[in-house]
VEXDREN-2710 file (C-alpha; in Angstrom, 1 decimal):
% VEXDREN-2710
k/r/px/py/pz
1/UNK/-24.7/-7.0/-49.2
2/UNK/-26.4/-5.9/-45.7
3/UNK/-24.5/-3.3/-44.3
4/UNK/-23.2/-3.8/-40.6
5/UNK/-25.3/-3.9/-37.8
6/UNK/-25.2/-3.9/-33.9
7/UNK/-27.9/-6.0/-32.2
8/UNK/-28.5/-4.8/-28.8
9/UNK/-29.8/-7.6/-26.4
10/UNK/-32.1/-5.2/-24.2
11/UNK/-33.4/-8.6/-22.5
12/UNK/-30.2/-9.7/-21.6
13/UNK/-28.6/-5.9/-20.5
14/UNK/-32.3/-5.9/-18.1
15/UNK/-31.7/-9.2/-16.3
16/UNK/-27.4/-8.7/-15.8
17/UNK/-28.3/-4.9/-14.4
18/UNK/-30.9/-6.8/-11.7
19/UNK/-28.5/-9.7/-11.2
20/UNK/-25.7/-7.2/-10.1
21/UNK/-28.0/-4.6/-8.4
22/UNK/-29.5/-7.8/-6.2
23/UNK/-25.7/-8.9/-5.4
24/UNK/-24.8/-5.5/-3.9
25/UNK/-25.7/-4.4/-0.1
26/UNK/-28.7/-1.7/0.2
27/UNK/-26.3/0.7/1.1
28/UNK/-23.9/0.6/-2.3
29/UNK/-25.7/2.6/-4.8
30/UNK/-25.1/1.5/-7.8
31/UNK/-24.9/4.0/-10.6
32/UNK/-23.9/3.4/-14.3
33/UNK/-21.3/5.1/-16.3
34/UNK/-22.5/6.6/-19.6
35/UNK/-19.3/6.8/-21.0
36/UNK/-18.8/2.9/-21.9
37/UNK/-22.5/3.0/-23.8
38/UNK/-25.1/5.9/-24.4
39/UNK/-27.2/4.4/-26.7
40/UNK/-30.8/5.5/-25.6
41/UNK/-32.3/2.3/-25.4
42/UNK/-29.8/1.0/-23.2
43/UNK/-30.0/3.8/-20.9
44/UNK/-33.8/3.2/-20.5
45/UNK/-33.5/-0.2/-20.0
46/UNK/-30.9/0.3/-16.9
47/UNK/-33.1/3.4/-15.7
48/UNK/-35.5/1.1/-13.8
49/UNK/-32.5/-1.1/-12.1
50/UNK/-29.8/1.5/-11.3
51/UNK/-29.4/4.4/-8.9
52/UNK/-28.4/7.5/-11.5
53/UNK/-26.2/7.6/-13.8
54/UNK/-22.6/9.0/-14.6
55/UNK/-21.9/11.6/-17.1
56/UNK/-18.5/12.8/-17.9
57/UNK/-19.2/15.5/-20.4
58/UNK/-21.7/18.5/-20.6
59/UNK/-22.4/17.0/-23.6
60/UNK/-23.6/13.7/-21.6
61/UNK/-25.4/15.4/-19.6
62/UNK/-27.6/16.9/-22.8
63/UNK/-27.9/13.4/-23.8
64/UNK/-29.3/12.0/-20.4
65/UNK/-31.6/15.3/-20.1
66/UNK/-32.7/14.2/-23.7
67/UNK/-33.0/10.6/-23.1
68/UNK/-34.1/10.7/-19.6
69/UNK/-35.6/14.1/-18.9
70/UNK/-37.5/13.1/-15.8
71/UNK/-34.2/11.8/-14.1
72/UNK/-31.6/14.6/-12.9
73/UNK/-28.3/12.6/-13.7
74/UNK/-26.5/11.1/-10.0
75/UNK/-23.3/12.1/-10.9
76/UNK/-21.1/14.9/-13.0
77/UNK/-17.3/13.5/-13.4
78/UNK/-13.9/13.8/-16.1
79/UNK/-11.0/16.6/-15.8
80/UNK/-11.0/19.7/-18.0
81/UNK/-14.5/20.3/-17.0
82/UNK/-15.6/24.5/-18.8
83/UNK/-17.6/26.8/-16.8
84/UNK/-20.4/25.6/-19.9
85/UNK/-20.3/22.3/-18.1
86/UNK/-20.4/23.0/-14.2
87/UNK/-23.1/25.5/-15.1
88/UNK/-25.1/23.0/-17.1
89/UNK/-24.2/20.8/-14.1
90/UNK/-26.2/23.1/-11.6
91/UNK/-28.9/23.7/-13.7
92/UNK/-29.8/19.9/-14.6
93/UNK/-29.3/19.2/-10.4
94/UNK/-27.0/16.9/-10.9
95/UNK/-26.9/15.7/-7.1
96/UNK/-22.9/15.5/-6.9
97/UNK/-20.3/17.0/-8.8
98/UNK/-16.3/15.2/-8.8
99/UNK/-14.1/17.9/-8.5
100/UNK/-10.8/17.4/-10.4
101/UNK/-8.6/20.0/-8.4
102/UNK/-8.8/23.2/-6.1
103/UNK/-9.3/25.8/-9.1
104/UNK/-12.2/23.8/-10.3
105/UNK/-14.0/23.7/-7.0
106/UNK/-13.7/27.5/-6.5
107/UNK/-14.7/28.1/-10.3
108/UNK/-17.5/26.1/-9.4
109/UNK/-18.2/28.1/-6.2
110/UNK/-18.0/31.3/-7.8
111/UNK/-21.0/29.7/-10.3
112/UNK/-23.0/28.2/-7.8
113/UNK/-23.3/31.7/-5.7
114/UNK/-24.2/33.5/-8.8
115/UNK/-26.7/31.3/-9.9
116/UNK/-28.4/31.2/-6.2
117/UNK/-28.1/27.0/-6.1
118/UNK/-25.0/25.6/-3.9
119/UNK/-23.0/22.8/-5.7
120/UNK/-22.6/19.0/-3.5
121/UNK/-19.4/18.0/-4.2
122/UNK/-17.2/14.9/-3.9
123/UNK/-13.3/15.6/-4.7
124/UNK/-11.8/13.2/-6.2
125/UNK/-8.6/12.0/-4.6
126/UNK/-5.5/10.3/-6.6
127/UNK/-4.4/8.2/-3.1
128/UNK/-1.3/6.2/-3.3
129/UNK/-3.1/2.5/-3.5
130/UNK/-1.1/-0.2/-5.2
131/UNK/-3.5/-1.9/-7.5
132/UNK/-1.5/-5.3/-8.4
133/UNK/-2.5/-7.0/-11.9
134/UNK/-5.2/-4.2/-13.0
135/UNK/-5.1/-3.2/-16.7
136/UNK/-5.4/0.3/-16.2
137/UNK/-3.9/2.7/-13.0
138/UNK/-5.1/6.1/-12.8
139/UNK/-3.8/6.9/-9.3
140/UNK/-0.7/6.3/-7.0
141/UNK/1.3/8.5/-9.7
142/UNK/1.2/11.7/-11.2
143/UNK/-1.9/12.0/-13.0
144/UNK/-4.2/14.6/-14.6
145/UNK/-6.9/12.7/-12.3
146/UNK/-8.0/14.1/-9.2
147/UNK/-5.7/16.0/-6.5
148/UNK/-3.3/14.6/-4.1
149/UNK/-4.5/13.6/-0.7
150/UNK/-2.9/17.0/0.8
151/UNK/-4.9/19.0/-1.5
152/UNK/-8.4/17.5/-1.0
153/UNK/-7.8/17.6/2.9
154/UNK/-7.2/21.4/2.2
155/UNK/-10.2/21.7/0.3
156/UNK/-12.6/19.9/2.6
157/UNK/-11.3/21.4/5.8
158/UNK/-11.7/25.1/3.8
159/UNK/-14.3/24.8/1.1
160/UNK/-14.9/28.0/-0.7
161/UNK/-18.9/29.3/-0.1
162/UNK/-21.4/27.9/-2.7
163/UNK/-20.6/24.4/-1.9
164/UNK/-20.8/21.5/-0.1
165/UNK/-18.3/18.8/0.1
166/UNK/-19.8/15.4/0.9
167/UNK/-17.5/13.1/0.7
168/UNK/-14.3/12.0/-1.8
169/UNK/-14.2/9.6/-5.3
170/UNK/-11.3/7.6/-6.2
171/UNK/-11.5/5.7/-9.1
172/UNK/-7.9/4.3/-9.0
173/UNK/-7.8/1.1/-11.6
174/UNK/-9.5/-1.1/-14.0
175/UNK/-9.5/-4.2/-15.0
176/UNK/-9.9/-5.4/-11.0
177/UNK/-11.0/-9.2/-9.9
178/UNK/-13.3/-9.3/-7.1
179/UNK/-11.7/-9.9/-4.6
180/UNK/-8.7/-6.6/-5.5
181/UNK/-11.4/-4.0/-6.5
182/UNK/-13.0/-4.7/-2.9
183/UNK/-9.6/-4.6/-1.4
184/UNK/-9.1/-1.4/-3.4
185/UNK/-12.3/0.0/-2.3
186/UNK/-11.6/-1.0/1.5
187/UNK/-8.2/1.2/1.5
188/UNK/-10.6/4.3/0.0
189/UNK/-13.1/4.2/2.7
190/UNK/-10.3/3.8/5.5
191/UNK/-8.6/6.8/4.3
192/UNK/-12.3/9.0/3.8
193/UNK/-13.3/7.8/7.0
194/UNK/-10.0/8.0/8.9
195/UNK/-8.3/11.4/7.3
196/UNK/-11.1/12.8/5.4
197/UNK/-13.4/12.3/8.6
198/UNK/-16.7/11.9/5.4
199/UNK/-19.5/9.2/4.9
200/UNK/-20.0/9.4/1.5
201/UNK/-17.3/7.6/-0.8
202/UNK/-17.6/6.7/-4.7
203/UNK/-15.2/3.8/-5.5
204/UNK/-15.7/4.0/-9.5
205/UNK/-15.8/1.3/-11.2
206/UNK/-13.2/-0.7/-13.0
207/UNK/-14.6/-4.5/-12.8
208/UNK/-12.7/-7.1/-15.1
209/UNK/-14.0/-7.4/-18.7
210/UNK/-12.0/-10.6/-20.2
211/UNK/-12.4/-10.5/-23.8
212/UNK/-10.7/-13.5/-23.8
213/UNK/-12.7/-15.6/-22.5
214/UNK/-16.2/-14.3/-22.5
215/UNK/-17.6/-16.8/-20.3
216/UNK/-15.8/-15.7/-17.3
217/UNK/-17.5/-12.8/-15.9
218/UNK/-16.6/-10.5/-12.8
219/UNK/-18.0/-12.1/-9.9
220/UNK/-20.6/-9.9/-8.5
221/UNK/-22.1/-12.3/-5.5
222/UNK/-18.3/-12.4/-4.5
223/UNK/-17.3/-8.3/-4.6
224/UNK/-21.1/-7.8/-2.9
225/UNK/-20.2/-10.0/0.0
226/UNK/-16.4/-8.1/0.4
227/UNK/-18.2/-5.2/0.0
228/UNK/-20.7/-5.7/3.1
229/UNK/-18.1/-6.7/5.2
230/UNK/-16.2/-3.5/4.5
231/UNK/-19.0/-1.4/5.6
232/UNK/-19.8/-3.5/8.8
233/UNK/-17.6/-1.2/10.5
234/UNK/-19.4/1.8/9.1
235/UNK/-23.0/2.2/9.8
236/UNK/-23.0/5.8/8.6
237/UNK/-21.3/5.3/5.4
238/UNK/-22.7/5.6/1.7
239/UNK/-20.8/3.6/-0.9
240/UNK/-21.4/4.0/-4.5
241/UNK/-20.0/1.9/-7.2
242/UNK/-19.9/3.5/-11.2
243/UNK/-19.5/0.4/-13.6
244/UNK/-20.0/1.1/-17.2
245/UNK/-17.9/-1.9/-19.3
246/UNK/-19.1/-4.5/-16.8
247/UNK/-22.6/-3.9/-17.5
248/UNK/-23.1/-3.7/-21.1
249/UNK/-20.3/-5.5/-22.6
250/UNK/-22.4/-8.8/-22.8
251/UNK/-25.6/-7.3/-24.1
252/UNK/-24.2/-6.1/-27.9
253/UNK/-23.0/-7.6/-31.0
254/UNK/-21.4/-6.4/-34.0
255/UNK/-22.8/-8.6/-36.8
256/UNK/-21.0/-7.8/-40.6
257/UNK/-20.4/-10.0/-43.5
258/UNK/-17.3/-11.4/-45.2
259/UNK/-16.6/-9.6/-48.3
260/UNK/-12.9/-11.6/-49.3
261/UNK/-11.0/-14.2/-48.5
262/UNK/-7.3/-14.3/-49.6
263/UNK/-3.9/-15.1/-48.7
264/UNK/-1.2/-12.8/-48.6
265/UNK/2.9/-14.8/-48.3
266/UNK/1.0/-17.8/-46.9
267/UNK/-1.5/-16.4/-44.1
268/UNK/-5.2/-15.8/-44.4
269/UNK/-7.4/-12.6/-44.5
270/UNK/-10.4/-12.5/-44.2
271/UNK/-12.4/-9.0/-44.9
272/UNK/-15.5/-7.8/-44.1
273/UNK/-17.8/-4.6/-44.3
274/UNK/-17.2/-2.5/-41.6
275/UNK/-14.1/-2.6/-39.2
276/UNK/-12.3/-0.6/-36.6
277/UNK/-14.0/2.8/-37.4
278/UNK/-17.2/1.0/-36.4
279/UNK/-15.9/-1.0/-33.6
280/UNK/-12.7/0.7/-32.1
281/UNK/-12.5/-1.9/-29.1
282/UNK/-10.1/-4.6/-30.4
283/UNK/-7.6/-1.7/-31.4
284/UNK/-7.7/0.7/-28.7
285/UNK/-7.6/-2.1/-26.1
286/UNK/-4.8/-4.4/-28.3
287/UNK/-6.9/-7.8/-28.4
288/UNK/-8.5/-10.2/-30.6
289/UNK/-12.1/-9.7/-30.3
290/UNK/-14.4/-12.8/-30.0
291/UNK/-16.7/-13.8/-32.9
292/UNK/-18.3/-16.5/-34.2
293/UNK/-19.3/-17.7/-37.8
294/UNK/-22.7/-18.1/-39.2
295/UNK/-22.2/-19.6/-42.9
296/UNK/-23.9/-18.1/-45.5
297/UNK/-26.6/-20.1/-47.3
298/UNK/-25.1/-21.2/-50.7
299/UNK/-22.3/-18.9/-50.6
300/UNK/-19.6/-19.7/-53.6
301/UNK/-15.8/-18.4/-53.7
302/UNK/-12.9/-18.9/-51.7
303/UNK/-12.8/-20.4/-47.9
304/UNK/-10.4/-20.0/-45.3
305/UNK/-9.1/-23.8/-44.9
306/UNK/-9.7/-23.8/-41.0
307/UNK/-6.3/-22.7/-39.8
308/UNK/-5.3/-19.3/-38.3
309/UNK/-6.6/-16.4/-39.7
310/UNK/-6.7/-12.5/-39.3
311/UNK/-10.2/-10.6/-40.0
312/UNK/-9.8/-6.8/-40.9
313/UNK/-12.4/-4.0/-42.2
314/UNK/-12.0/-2.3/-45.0
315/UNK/-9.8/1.0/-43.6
316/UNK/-6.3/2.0/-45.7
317/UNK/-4.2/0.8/-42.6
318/UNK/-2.9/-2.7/-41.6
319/UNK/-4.1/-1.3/-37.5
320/UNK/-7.7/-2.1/-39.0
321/UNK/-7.6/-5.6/-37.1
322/UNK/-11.1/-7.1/-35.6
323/UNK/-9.7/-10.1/-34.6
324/UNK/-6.6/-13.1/-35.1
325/UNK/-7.8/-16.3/-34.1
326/UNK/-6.3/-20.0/-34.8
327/UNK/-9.8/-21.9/-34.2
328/UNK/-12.5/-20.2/-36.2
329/UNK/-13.0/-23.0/-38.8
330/UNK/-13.4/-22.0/-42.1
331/UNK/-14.8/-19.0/-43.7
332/UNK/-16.3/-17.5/-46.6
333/UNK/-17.1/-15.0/-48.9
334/UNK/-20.6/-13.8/-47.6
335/UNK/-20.8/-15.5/-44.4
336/UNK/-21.9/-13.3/-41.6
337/UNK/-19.6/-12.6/-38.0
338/UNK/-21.2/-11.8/-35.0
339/UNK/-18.6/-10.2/-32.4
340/UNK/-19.4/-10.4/-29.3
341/UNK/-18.8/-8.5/-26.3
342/UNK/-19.6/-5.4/-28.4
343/UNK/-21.9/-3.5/-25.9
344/UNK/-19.2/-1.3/-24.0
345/UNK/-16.6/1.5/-25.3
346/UNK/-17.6/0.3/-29.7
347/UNK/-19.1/2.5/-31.7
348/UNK/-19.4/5.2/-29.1
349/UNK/-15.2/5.4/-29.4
350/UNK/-14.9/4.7/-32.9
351/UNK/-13.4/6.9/-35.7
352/UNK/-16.8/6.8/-37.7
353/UNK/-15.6/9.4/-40.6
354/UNK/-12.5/8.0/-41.8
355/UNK/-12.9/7.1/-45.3
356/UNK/-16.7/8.1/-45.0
357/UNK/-17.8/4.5/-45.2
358/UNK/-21.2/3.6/-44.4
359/UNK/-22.4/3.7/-40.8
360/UNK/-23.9/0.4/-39.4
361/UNK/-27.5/-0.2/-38.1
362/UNK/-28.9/-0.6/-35.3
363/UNK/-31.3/-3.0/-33.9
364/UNK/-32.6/-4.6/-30.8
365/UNK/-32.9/-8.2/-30.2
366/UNK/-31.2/-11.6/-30.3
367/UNK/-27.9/-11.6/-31.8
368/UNK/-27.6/-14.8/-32.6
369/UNK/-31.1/-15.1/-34.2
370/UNK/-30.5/-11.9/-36.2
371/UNK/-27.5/-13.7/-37.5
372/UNK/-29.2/-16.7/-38.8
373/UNK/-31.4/-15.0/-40.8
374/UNK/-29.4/-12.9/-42.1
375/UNK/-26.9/-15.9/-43.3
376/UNK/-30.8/-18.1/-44.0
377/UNK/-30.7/-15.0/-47.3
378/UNK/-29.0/-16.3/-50.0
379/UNK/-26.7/-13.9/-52.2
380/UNK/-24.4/-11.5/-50.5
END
């Protein structure tokens, strides 16, 4: 038995980062959020392609000091930020900082004049945008995100001394076509430009991810085009986007191997090594994740007979669900799934003590060839 394993397609993440960086105008920086993947290797395979990169921890930002120590990180975001982190903040340069609320940006102040080095600021704003069909709001409502449009007006029109406000974030949804994450962008810079009088605005990010169907992905040509006609009537504006799912969902896989097949009053299980405390994604977000099956050379024992199936880890709890699926064909003891999609918000979100079970490993390459060899090996 091979223990799990998550292949990460660096050629793949390298060509989708300059494909989306060559759909954007010059003047949308595009930086990527750390939070949806930090592996290392990915990072240094985006560092060429993107404009900075988001952390939203002090503890990202040791990571990106670690991993990328010649490149200050672009952008320092999250509520609940300590004095630890806006410190660490200042002293890695971080070139903007995305104040959560009007205590934070004067604790911040207060750090920046002691330590000599003034702090550029955006504050984040929670404006009242209705976002129709995204998956995820975090403004229009109350929210521990950001400060109401009052508030930030206060703040930029009095900033306390030891900073500098640039200009406002608003990272309002996910889960956004096109075609409504431009149109949620455009009401953002109407309100920066029009109330907040600034020309320098950071969108977020927020672009649809449909597990679904992985062959329909966000439409970057189409949002780059909105995009350039939304700052047609701005020649002075900066817009930057922060995408983190959108980017590396597609370039990961979760392979594992079958370890039982049974019924239970009539429906089939399949199990495998591994499971939700390896790759959280199909539980935290409540779908089915996609995977295909690689049959296992010579494999003996029990097969699924091709109807509709549920495949689960190994965790005591029946919420350790990968997947439930009516197509998968059948399956065996030994054969090896590869899940897809597995690049964004997996192992970096997952519960990896519970039960202590083995960690996966982790490899770079094709997932699909990894796969067939490892089903080529007979035995399980």
């Amino acid at each position: 038995m091979t223990r799990p394993v998550y292949v990460h397609d660096l050629t793949a993440l390298a060509a989708h980062a300059a494909a989306i960086r060559a759909a954007l105008p010059p003047r949308v920086e595009l930086l990527y959020a750390t939070k949806a993947n930090p592996d290392p290797g990915m990072l240094r395979t985006l560092a060429p392609v993107v404009d900075g990169f988001e952390a939203a921890s002090g503890g990202e930002l040791r990571h990106l000091g670690t991993v990328l120590p010649d490149r200050p990180p672009a952008a320092l975001a999250g509520p609940g930020k300590t004095d630890r982190d806006l410190a660490a903040a200042l002293a890695a340069r971080v070139r903007r900082i995305h104040v959560e609320s009007p205590a934070e940006l004067h604790r911040l102040a207060r750090l920046a004049r002691a330590a000599g080095t003034p702090a550029d600021v955006l504050l984040r704003v929670n404006l009242p945008v209705t976002v129709a069909g995204a998956a995820l709001v975090m403004g229009g409502a109350p929210s521990p995100f950001g400060m109401s449009p009052a508030e930030a007006l206060r703040c930029l029109r009095r900033p306390p001394d030891g900073v500098r406000v640039r200009g406002v974030h608003a990272h309002l949804a996910s889960g956004l076509d096109p075609d409504t994450a431009a149109t949620v962008a455009g009401a953002v810079v109407d309100w920066a430009v029009s109330q907040a009088g600034v020309t320098e605005v950071n969108v977020g990010g927020g672009m649809a991810v449909d597990y679904a169907d992985p062959g329909a992905r966000f439409d970057w040509p189409r949002y780059g085009q909105r995009l350039a006609s939304l700052l047609d009537p701005y020649p002075e504006l900066l817009l930057r986007i922060e995408p983190g799912r959108s980017v590396t969902a597609y370039c990961a896989a979760y392979l594992t191997e079958v370890v039982d097949v049974k019924r239970s009053f009539g429906d089939w299980f399949v199990v495998v090594a591994g499971g939700t405390h390896h790759l959280r994604t199909p539980a935290a977000k409540g779908h089915a994740q996609p995977f295909t099956v690689h049959a296992r050379a010579g494999a003996a024992g029990p097969r699924t007979d091709g109807g509709p199936v549920t495949i689960v880890g190994q965790l005591c709890t029946p919420k350790d669900v990968l997947s439930r699926t009516a197509d998968a064909g059948p399956i065996g003891v030994g054969d090896v799934l590869v899940f897809g999609m597995a690049g964004a918000y997996a192992w970096n979100i997952s519960h990896h003590d519970f039960l202590m079970h083995e960690q996966p490993e982790f490899r770079v390459g094709d997932p699909v060839r990894v796969a067939g060899q490892w089903a080529a090996q007979r035995g399980c």
